[in-house]
C-alpha positions in Angstrom: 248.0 27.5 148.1 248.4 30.2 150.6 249.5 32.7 147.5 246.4 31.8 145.0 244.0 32.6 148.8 245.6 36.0 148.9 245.4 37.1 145.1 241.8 36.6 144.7 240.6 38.7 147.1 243.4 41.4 146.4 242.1 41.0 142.5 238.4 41.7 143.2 239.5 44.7 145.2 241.9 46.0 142.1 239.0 45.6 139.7 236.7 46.9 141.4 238.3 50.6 142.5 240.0 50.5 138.4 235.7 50.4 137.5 235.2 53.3 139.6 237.8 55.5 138.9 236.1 56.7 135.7 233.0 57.4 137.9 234.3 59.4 140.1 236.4 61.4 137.7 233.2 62.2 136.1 231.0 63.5 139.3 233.6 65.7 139.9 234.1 67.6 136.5 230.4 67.8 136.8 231.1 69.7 140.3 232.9 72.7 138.8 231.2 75.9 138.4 232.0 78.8 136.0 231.1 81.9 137.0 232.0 85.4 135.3 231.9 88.5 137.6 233.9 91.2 139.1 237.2 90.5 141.8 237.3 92.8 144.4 238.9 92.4 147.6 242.5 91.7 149.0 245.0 89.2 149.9 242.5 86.9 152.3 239.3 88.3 151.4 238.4 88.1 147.9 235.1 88.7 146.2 233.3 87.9 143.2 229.8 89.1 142.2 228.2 88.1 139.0 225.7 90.0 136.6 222.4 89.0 138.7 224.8 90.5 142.0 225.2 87.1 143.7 228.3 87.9 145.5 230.8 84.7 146.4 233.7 84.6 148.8 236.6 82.8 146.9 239.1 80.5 148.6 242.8 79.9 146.6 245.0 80.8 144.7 245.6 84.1 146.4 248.6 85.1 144.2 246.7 84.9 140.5 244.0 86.5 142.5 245.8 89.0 143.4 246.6 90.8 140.1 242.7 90.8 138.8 241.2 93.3 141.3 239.3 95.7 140.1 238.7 93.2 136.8 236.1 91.3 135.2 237.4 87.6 135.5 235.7 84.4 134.9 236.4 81.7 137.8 236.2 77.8 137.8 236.0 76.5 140.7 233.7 74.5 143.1 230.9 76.0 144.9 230.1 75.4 148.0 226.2 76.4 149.5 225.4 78.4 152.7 224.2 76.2 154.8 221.9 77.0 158.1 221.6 75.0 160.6 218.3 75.4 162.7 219.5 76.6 166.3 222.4 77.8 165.5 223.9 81.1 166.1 224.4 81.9 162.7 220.5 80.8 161.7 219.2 83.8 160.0 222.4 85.8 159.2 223.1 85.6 155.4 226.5 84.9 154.3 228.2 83.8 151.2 228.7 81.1 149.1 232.0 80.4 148.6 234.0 79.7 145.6 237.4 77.5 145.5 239.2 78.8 142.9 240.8 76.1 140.4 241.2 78.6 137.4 240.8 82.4 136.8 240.6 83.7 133.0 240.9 88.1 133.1 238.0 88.5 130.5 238.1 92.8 130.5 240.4 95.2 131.9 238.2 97.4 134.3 234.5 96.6 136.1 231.6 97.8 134.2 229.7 99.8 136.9 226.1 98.4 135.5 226.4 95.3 138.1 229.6 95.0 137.6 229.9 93.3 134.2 230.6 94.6 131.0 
């Protein structure tokens, strides 16, 4: 009796997470970003700024990174905002974005001086 207690509850739990599994799959493909720019930088400190000149700081993968510089590239990856916090001793400094890096695709040789982009 003891058994049949136990599976019920540990049955609703199994059901529900298998019914959200799809969900949250889904919000976070819809979290990546694309973005196709130039890769400056170095080993640490890696840049990418796009056609309009937003400029991102990119975070990972430091090794494929590192053979692009100098490179048009376009990056997959999830962004993440700058975010100011009132009273704090960052408020009114601008930084970056920043871009985690999930995949990097060389799309031309060289960095078109124009902004960058071919």
């Amino acid at each position: 009796m003891k058994s049949k207690k136990l599976f019920t509850p540990v049955l609703g739990a199994l059901i529900v997470l298998a019914l959200s599994l799809p969900v949250m799959a889904q919000s976070n493909a819809q979290s990546n970003t694309t973005i196709e720019g130039c890769l400056d930088g170095a080993i640490g400190n890696y840049t990418l700024t796009d056609r309009a000149g937003a400029t991102y700081k990119l975070t990972g993968n430091a090794e494929q990174l590192n053979g692009h510089v100098g490179e048009t590239v376009r990056v997959t990856g999830v962004v993440t905002s700058v975010v100011h916090v009132p009273g704090a001793m960052s408020e009114g400094t601008q930084t970056q974005p920043t871009l985690s890096v999930i995949s990097l695709k060389k799309v031309s040789g060289v960095c078109n001086d124009a902004n960058n982009i071919p």
